[in-house]
TORRO-577528 format. One line per 3 residues: number of its first residue (from 1); for each residue x, y negated, z of N, C-alpha, C. Coordinates in steps of 0.2 Angstrom, whole numbers, plus 5000, padded with zeros to 4 digits. Atoms other than C-alpha are relative to their C-alpha. Last residue first. Layout:
<sites>
NUM	X:Y:Z:X:Y:Z:X:Y:Z | ... $
</sites>
This chain:
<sites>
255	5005:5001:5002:4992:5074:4926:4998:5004:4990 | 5000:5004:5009:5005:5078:4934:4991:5001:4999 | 5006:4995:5001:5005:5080:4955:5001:4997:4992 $
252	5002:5006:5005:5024:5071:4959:4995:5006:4997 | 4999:4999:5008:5028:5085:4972:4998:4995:4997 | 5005:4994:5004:5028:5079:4991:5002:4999:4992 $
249	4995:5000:5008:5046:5077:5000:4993:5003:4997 | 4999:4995:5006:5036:5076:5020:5005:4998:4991 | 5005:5002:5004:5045:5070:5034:4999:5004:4994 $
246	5007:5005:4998:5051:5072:5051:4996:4996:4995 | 5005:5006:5006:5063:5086:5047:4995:4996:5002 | 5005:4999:5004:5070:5094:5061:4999:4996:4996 $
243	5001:4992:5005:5085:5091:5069:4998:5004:4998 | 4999:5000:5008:5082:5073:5064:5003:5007:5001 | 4997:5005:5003:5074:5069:5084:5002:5004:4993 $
240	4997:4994:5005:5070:5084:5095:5004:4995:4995 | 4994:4996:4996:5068:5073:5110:5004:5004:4993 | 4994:5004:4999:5058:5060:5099:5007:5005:5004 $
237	4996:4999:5008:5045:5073:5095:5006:4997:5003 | 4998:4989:5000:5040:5076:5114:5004:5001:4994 | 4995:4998:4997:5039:5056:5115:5004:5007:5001 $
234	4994:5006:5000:5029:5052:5103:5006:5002:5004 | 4996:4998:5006:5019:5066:5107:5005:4997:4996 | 4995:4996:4996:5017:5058:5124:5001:5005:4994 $
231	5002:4994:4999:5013:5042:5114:5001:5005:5003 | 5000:4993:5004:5023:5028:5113:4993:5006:5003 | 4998:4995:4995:5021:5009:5119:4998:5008:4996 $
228	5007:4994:5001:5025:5000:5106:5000:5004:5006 | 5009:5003:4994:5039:4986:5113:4995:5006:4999 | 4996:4998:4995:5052:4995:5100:4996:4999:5009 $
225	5002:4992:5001:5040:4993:5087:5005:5003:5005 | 5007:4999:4999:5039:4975:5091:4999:5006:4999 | 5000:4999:4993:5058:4973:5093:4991:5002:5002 $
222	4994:4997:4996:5061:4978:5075:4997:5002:5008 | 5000:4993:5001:5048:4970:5067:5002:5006:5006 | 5007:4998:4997:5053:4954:5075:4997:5008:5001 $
219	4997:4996:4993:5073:4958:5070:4991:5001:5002 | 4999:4992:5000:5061:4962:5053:5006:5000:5008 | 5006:4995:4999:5054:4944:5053:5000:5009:5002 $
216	5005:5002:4993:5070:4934:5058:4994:5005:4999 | 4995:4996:4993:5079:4944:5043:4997:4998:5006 | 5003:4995:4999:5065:4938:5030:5004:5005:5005 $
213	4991:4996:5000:5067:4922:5034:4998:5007:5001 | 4997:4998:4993:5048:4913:5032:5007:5005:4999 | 5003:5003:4996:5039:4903:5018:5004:5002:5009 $
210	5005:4998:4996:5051:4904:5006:4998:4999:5006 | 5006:5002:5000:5062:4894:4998:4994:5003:5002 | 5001:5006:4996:5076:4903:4991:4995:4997:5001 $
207	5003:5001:5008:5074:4924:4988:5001:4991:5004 | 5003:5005:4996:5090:4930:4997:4994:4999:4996 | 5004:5002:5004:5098:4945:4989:4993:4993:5003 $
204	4998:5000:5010:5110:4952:4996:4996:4996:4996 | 4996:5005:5000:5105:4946:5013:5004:5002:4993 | 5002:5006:4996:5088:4951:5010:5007:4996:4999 $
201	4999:5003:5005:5095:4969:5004:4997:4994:4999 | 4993:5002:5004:5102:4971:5020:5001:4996:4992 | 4995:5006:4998:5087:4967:5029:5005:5001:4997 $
198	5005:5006:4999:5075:4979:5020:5005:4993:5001 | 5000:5002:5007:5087:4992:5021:4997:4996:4998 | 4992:5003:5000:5088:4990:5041:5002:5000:4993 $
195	4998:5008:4999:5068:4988:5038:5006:5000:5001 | 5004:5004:5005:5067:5007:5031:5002:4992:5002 | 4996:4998:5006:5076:5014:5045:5001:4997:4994 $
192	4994:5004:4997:5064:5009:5057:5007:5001:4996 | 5002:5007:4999:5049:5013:5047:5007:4996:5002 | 4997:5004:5008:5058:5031:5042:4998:4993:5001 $
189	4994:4997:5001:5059:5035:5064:5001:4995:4991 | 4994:5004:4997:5043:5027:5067:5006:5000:4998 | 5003:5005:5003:5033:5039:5054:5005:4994:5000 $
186	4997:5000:5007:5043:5052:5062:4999:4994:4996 | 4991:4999:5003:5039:5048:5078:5005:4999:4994 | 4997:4995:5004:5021:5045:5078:5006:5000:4999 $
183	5001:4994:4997:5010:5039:5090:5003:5003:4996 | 5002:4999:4992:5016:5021:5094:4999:5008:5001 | 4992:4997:4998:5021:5020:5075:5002:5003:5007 $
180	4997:4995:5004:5002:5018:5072:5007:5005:5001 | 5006:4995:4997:4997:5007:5086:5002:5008:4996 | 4998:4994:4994:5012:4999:5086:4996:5002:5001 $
177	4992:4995:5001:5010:4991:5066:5000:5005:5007 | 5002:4992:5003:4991:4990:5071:5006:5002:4997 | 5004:4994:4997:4994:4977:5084:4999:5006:4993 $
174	4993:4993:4994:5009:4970:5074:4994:5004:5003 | 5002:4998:4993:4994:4961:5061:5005:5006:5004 | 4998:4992:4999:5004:4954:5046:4999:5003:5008 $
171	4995:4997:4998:4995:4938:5041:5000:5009:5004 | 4991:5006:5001:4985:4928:5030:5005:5004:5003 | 5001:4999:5007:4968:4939:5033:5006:5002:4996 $
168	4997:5005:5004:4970:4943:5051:5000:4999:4995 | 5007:5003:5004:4958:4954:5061:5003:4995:4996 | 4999:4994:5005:4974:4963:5071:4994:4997:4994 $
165	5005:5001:5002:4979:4944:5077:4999:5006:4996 | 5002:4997:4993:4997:4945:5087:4992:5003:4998 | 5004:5003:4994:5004:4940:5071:4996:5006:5005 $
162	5003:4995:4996:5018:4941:5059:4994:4996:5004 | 4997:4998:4991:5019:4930:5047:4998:5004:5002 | 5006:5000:4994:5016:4931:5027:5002:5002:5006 $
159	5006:5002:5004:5027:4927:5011:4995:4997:5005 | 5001:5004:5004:5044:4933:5014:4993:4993:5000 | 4999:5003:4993:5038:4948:5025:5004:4994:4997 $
156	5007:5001:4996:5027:4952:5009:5004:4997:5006 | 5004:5004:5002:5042:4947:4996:4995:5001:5006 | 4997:5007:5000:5055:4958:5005:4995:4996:5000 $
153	5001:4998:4995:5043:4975:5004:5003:4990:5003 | 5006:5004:4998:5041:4972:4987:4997:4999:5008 | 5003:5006:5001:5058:4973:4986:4995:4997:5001 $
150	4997:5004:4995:5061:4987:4996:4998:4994:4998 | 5001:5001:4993:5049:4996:4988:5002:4996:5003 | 5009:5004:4999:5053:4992:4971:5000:5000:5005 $
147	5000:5010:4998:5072:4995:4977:4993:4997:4998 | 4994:5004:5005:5068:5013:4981:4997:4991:5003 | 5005:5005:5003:5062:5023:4997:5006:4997:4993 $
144	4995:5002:5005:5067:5039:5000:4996:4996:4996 | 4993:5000:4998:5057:5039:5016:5006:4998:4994 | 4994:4994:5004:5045:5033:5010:5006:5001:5001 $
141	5000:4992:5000:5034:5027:5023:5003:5003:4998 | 4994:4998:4996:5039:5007:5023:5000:5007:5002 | 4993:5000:5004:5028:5002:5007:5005:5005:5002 $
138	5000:4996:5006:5013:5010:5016:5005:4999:4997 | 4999:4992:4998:5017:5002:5032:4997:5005:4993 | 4993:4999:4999:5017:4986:5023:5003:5006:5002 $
135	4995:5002:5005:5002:4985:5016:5008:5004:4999 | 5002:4992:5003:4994:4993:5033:5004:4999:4992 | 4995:4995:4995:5000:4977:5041:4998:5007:4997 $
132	4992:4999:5002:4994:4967:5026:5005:5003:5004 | 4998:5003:4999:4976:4973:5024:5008:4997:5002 | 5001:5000:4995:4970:4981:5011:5004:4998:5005 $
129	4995:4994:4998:4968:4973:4996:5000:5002:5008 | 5002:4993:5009:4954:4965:4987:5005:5005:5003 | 4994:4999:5005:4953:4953:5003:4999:5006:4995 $
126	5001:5002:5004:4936:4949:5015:5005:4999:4991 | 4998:5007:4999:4935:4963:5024:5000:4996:4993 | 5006:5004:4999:4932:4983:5021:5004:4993:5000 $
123	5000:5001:5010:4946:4997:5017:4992:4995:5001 | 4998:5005:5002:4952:4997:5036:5001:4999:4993 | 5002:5005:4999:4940:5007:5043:5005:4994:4999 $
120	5008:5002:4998:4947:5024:5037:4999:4994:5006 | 5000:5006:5002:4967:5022:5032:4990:4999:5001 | 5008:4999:5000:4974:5036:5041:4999:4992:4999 $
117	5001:5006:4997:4992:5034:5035:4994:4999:5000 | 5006:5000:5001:5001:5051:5033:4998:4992:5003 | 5005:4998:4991:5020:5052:5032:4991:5000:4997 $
114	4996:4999:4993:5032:5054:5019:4998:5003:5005 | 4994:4998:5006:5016:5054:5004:5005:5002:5007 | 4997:4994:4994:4998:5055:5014:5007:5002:4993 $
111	4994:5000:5005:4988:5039:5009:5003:5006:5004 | 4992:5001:4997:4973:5041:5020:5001:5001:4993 | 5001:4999:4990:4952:5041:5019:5009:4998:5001 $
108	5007:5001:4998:4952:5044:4997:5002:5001:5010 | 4996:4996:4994:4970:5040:4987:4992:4999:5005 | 5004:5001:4995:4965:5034:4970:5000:5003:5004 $
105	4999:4994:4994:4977:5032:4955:4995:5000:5005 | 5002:5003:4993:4972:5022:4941:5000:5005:5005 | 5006:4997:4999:4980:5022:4924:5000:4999:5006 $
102	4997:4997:4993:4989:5012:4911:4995:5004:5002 | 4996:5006:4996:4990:5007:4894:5003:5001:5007 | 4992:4996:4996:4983:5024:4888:5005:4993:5002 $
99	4991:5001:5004:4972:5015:4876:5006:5002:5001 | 5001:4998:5005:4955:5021:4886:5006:5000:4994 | 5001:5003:5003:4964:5018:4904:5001:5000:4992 $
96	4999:5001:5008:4964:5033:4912:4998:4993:4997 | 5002:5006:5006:4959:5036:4929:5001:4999:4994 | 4995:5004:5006:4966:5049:4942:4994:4999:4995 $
93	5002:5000:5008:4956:5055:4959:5006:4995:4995 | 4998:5001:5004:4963:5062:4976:4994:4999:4994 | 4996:5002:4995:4958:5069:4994:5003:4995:4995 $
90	5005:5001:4993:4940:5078:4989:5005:4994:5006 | 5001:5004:4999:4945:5076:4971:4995:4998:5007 | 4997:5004:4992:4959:5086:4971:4994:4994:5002 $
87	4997:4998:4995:4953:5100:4959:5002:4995:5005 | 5003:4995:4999:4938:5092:4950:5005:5007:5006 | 5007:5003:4995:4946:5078:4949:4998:5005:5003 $
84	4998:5004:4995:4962:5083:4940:4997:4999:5008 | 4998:4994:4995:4951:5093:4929:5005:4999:5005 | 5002:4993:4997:4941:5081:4926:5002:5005:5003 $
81	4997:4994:5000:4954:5066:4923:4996:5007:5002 | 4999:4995:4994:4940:5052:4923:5006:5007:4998 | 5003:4994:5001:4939:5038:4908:5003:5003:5005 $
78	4994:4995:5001:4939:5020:4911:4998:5008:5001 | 4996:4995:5004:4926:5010:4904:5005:5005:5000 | 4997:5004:5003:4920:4997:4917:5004:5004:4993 $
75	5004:5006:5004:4905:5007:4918:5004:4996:5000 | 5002:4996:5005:4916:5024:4924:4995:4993:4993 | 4994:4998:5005:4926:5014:4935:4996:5004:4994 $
72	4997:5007:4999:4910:5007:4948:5005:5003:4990 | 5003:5003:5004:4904:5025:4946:5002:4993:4996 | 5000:4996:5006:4918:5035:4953:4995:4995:4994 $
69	4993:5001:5003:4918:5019:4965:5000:5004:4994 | 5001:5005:5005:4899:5023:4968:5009:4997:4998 | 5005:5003:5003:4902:5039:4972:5001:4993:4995 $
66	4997:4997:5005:4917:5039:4983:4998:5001:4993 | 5001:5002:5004:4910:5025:4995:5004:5004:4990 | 5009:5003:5001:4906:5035:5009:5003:4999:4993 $
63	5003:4994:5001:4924:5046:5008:4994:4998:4997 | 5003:4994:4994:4932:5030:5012:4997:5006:4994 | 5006:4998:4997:4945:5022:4997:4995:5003:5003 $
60	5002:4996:4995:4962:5017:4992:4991:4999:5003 | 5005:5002:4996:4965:5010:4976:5003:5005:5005 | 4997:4994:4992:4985:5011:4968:4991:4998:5003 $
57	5002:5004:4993:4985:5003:4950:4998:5007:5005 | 5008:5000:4995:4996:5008:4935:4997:4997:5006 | 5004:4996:5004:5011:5004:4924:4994:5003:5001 $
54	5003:4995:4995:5018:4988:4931:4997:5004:4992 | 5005:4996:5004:5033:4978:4927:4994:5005:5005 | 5000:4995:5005:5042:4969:4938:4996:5000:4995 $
51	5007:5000:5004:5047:4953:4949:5000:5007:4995 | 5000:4996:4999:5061:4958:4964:4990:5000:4995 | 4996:4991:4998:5075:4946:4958:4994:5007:5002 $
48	4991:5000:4997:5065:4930:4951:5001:5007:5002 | 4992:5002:5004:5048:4928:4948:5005:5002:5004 | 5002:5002:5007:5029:4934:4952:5005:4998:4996 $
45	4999:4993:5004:5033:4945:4967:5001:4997:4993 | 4994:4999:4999:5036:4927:4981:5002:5007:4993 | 4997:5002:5006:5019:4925:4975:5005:4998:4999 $
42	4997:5003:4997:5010:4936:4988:5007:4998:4992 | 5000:5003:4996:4996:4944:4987:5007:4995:5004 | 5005:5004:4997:4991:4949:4973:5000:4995:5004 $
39	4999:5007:5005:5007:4955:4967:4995:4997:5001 | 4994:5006:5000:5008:4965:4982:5001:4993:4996 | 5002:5003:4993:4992:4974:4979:5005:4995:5002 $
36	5003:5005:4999:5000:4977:4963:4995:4997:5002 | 4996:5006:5003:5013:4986:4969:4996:4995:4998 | 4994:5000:5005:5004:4998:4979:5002:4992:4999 $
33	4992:4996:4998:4988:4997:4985:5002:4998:4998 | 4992:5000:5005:4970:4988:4981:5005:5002:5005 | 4996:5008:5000:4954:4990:4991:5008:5001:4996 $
30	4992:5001:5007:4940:4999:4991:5004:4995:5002 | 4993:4998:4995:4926:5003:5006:5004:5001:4995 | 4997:4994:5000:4913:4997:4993:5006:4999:5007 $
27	5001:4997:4993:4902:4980:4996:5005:5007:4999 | 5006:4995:5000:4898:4976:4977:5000:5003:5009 | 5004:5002:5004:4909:4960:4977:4993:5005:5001 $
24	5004:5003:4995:4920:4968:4985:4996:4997:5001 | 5001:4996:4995:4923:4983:4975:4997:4994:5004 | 5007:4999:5002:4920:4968:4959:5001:5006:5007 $
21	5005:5004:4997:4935:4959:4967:4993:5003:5000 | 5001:4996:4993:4946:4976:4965:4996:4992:5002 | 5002:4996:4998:4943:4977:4947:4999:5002:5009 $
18	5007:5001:5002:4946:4958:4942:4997:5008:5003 | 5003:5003:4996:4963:4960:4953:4992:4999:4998 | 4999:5000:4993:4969:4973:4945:4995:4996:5005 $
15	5005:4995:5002:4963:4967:4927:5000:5005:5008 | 5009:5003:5000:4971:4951:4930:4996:5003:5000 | 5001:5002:4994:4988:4963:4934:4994:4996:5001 $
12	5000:4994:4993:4986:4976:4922:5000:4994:5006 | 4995:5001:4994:4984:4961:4908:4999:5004:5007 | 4991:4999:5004:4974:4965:4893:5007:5001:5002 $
9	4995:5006:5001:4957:4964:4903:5006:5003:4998 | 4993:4999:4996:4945:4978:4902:5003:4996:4996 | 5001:5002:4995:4927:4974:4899:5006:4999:5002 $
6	4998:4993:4991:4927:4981:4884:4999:4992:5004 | 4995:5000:4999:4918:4970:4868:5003:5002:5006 | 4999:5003:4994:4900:4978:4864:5010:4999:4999 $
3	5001:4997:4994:4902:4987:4845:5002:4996:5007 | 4992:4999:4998:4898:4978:4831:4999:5002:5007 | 5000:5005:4994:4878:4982:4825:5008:5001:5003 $
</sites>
């Protein structure tokens, strides 16, 4: 009997999207990250100056749904890192795609690279990724950010408006940018940093034809995280300012 044909699409980013419809599809708290969560969502990624390659995919997922996602991945065919697993898997899991093509990183409750990004209640709704103000505040974390980042950072305020609306599909909720930046200095500190690189490389690099100027949306940015109301840790950090460190530099975990 010939053997069953995979499931697994040829194309990391059809294969992306095929895998993060079927979380929603089944109801998990999963949703796409990273770079091709951007490609998903916005078609300023697809050509021109900041379109790439991909070599794995980014989920983020609750704690509840950790299970059936291990499961979800195990019946699409990908294989599990054990010993990976079995040591980070109460904060981390890694995937394998059977051919080694790529592989699947999984970040479970927060993303915790520069800064921490408590991402519990916001892995639900009706998109494959999570939503585009937390999108973005993932991009805008690293401190030592690159031109991916920044790029795909271009393309989303490019793409999608801001808005006053935290429940928004289409656009980039501000209430949950100053809600987050509001308690965290550090956080704040590389965010605002980050979009004066953002804007620079904008006017280096324009993309023609998009839906909105990406310099208008980052002064936006800008003044909306300036508006946040702070914290009183917020405030207690902010006296001390960069002479301490305010982020973390974590190791690249190998697999």
């Amino acid at each position: 009997m010939a053997e069953p044909a995979t499931l697994i699409l040829s194309d990391i980013r059809e294969e992306a999207e095929r895998l993060a419809g079927a979380a929603v599809t089944l109801g998990l708290s999963a949703r796409l990250i990273g770079g091709l969560a951007i490609w998903l969502r916005c078609p300023s990624v697809h050509e021109g100056p900041f379109a790439r390659p991909y070599a794995d995919m980014d989920f983020a997922i609750s704690a509840a749904a950790s299970t059936k996602f291990k499961a979800l991945l195990l019946t699409q065919g990908y294989l599990p890192d054990q010993f990976f697993n079995g040591l980070h898997g109460a904060t981390r899991l890694y995937y394998g795609e059977p051919a080694g093509r790529w592989s699947i990183d999984v970040v479970i409750d927060e993303l915790a690279m520069s800064h921490k990004l408590d991402l519990r209640g916001r892995l639900d709704g009706p998109a494959p990724t999570v939503p585009l103000a937390d999108l973005l505040l993932t991009k805008l974390q690293v401190w030592e950010i690159n031109r991916k980042d920044l790029g795909d950072t271009v393309c989303l305020l490019a793409d999608h408006a801001l808005s006053e609306d935290d429940n928004t599909v289409e656009g980039i909720g501000l209430p949950r940018v100053r809600s987050v930046l509001g308690k965290d200095w550090g956080f704040c500190h590389t965010v605002q940093g980050n979009l004066q690189k953002v804007a620079e490389l904008w006017s280096r690099e324009p993309l023609p034809g998009t839906e909105h100027d990406v310099a208008d949306q980052v002064a936006r940015l800008q003044q909306a995280i300036e508006d946040a109301p702070k914290s009183r840790a917020w405030r207690l950090r902010s006296r001390v300012g960069e002479r301490i460190r305010w982020y973390e530099t974590p190791e690249e975990v190998k697999h």
